[in-house]
N, C-alpha and C positions, 0 to 999 in steps of 0.2 A: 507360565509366567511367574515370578519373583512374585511372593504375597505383596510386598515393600512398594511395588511398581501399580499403577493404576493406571486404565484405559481412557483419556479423553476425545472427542473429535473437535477440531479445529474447523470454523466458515468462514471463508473469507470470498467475499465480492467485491471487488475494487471499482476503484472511480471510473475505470476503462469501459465498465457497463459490460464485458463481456463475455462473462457468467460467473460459475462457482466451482470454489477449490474447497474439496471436504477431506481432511485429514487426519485419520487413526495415529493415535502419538500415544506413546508409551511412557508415562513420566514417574520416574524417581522420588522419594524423600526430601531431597536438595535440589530438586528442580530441572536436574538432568533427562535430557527430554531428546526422543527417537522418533521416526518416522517411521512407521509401519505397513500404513496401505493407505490407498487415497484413490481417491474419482474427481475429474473435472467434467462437470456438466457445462454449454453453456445456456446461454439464458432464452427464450423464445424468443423469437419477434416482437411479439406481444409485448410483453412485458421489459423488455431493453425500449421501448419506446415509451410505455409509460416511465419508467424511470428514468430517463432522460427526457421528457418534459417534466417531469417536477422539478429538475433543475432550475427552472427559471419559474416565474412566476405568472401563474395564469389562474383561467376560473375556476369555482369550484373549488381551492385546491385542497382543502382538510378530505373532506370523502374521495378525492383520488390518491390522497397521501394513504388513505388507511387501506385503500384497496388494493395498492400499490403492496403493503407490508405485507396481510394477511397471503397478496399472489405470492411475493419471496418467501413467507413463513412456506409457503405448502411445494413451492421450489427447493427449500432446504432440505425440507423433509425428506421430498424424492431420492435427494442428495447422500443423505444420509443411509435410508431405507437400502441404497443400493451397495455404498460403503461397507453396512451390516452384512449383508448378502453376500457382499467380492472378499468378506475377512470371516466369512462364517462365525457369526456371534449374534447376540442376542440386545435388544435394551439394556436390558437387567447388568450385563458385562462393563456399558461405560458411565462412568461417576459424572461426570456432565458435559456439556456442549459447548463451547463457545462460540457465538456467533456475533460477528459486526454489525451485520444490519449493510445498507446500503445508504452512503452520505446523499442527505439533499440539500446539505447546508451546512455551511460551517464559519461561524464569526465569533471568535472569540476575542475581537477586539474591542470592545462594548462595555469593557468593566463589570459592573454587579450584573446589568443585561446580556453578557456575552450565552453563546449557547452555541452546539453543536448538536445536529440530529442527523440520527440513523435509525431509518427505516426499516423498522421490523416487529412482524406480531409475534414477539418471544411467548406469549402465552400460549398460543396458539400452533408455536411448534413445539415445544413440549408438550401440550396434548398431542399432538400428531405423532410425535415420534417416541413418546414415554420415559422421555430423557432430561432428567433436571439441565434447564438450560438458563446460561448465563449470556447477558449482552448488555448495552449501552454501556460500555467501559471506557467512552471519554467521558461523559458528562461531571464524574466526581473532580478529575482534574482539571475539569473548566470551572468548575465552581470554587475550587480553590486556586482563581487566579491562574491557572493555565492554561495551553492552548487546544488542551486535549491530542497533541500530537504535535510528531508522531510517538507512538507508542510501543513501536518494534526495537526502537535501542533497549529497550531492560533485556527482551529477549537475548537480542542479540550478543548482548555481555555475557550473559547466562552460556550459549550455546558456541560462541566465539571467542573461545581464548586462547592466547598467546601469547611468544615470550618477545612479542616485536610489533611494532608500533602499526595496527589494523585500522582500514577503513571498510566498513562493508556501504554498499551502494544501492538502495533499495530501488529495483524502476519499474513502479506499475504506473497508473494512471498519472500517480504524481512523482518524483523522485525527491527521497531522503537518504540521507547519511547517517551513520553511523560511525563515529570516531572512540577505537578504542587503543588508547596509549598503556607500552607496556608500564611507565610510569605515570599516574594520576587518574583525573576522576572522568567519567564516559560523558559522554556528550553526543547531539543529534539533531537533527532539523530539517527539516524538508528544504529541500534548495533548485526545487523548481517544476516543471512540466516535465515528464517522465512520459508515457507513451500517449497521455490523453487527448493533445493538437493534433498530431499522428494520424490517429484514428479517428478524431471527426475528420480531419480533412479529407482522409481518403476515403470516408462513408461518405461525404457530402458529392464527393465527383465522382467514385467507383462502384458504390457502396457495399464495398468491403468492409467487414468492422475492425479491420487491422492490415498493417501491410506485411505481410509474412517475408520475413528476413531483410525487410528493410527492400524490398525487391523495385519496389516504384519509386521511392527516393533517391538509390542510385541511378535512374534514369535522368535525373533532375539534375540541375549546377547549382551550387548555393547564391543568392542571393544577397552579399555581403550588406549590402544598405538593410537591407529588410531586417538581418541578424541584427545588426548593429543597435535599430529601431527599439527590436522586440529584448535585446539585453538592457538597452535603459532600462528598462520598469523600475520603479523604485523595490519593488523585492527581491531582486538580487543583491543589493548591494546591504541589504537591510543586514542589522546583527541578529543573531539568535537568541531569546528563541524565537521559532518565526515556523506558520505551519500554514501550507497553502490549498486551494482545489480548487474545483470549478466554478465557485465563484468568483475568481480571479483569473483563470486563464480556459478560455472559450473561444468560441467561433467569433464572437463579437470582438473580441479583443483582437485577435488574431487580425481582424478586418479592418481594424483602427489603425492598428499598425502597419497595413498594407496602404492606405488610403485609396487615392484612386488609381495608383500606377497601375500598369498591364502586367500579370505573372503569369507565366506558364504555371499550369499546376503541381507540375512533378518538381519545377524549380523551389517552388513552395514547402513542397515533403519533402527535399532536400534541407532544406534550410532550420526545420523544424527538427529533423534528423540532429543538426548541428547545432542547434539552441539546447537540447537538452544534454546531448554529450559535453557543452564547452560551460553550459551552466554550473553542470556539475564538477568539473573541473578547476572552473575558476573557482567552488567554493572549498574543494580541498586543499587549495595552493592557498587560499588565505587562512585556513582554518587548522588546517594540520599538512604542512609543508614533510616533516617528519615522514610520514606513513610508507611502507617499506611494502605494503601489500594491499589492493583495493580486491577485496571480494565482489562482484555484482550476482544479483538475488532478483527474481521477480520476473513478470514476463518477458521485461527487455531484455533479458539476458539470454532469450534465442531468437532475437533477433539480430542477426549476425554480421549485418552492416550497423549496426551499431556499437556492437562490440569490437570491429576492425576501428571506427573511427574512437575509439575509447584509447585503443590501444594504441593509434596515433597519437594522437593528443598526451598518452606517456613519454613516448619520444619527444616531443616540439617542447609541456610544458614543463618536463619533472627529466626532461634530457634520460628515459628509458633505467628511472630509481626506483621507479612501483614497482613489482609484479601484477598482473590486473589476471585473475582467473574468477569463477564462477562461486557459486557455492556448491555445485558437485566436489570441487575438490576436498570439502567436509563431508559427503555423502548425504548433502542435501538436495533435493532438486531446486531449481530456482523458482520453480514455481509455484512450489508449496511452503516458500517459508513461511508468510503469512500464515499460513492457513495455520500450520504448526507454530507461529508465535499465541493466537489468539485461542488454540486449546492449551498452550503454556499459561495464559490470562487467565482461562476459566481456572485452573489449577491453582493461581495464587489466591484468588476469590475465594475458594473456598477453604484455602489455606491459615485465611484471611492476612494472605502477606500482602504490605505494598508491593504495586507494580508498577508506577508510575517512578519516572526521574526527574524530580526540578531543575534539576541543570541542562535537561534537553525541552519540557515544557514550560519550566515557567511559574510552576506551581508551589506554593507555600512549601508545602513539603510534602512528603509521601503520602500516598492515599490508596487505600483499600478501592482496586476497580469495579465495576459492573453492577449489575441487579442481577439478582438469583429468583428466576419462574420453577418453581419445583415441578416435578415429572406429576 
């Protein structure tokens, strides 16, 4: 390996709850950054059920938030531990960790009291794993007035470029955009429910923690009232910046919106199918009409009835002007971008480069991300 180049791993656990993507990434001088080896574990039982009751709010909750962390610190670890193993290397080999943590909360519309938290005993995996580790990398841009997210457009810029006007589509639990024009400045926002309704709703009737390839949705007819219903929300139409999760879009909400009428369930997962494909749509055609290429990145991008109705939705609303492909076509997987954005993160951290964008968060201006748990 190039002396110039340094080994980080990238952790990302997303809102979906339904495990971990750990990411060996090779990064550059200049922040040019590769994908090298990776393991996706996913999560126990156990533990995808305590982290999805901290979501909402019950007893106890500080001593199951903390029990909750130190289980993920020692999940990472394993993570990581086997990462080492599948890439034959040592501790000593990567310069540090990035790791998210797992969101149990996020409001950053509160002003001076705004706050975002992510779940994680970073001390604790750095002792386990002997790896200077970095994490809590929104909290600095919430406290400087932003929304802490999302945070993958700096990446994105970095690892996506072009000589023609990009949207890359990020769709895990939540979906975000990224708008990068070949002329001016990058931009980003989360623009809606991405695989998260999906997948409680087919846990709640199947309990599957995902519907693989969109396979029980296509069973279903969409429910045009019920869309219709669930795109009022006032956060779709909201301007940016604007950054969403499960405090906002849940089972309760989903239920509100259904009221009392009678639904087949598959008609449901249909529908939900089509909330997130047209969300996302509708916020490209207001937001960057231009875009000549939509990249999609992140779980949703093998699930394959959704990427058919993606590609529909090119035709009806952009009359077949996109190209819509994955991020394999950059020799990324999609479903390690995350993973590899956020050992991109720990890199500027210790770089001590900003990594945050005001113009996609919000935020006064540039800010140095994370906390560093030394090894």
């Amino acid at each position: 390996m190039n002396k110039l180049h340094s080994l980080y791993i990238g952790l990302m656990s997303g809102t979906s709850l339904d495990g971990i993507d750990a990411v060996l990434a090779q990064i550059g001088p200049n922040g040019e950054t590769s994908s090298l080896d990776a393991v996706s574990t996913p999560f126990s039982p156990e533990l995808r059920k305590v982290l999805f009751d901290l979501q909402s709010p019950g007893p106890n909750e500080l001593h199951r938030e903390k029990q909750a962390g130190n289980a993920l610190a020692l999940a990472y670890a394993e993570a990581v531990n086997q990462l080492l193993k599948k890439a034959n290397l040592q501790p000593s080999d990567i310069t540090a960790i990035g790791a998210h943590g797992q969101t149990i909360r996020h409001q950053p519309h509160l002003g001076d009291m705004a706050y975002t938290h992510q779940t994680l005993n970073a001390a604790l995996l750095a002792e386990k794993t002997g790896i200077d580790v970095i994490a809590d990398f929104r909290s600095r841009d919430v406290a400087a007035g932003g929304h802490g997210a999302p945070l993958v457009p700096a990446f994105h810029a970095q690892q996506f470029q072009s000589t023609e006007n990009l949207a890359i589509l990020n769709i895990g639990g939540i979906a975000n955009l990224t708008l990068l024009p070949k002329d001016g400045e990058v931009t980003g926002f989360d623009c809606g429910p991405g695989n998260i309704l999906m997948d409680a709703w087919i846990h709640e009737h199947q309990g599957n923690t995902f519907d693989e390839n969109g396979n029980w949705a296509l069973q279903g007819k969409v429910n045009e009232v019920l869309l219709t219903k669930m795109l009022a929300d006032p956060f779709f139409i909201k301007a940016p910046p604007k950054s969403t999760g499960r405090d906002d879009f849940h089972l309760a909400w989903l239920q509100e919106k259904m009221g009392q009428d009678n639904h087949h369930a598959e008609d449901v997962q249909a529908t939900l199918l089509h909330l997130t494909a047209h969300s996302a749509f509708e916020a490209l055609l207001r937001h960057a009409p231009q875009t000549h290429t939509l990249i999609v990145c992140g779980g949703g991008a093998r699930n394959n009835a959704l990427m058919n109705l993606l590609k529909v939705k090119v035709q009806h609303v952009f009359k077949g002007s996109i190209e819509v492909t994955t991020s394999d076509s950059a020799g990324i997987d999609p479903q390690l971008v995350e993973g590899l954005a956020f050992a991109w993160l720990a890199w500027a951290h210790k770089e001590k480069r900003p990594a945050n964008l005001p113009a996609v968060t919000g935020a006064k201006g540039p800010r140095i991300l994370g906390a560093c748990y030394p090894a």
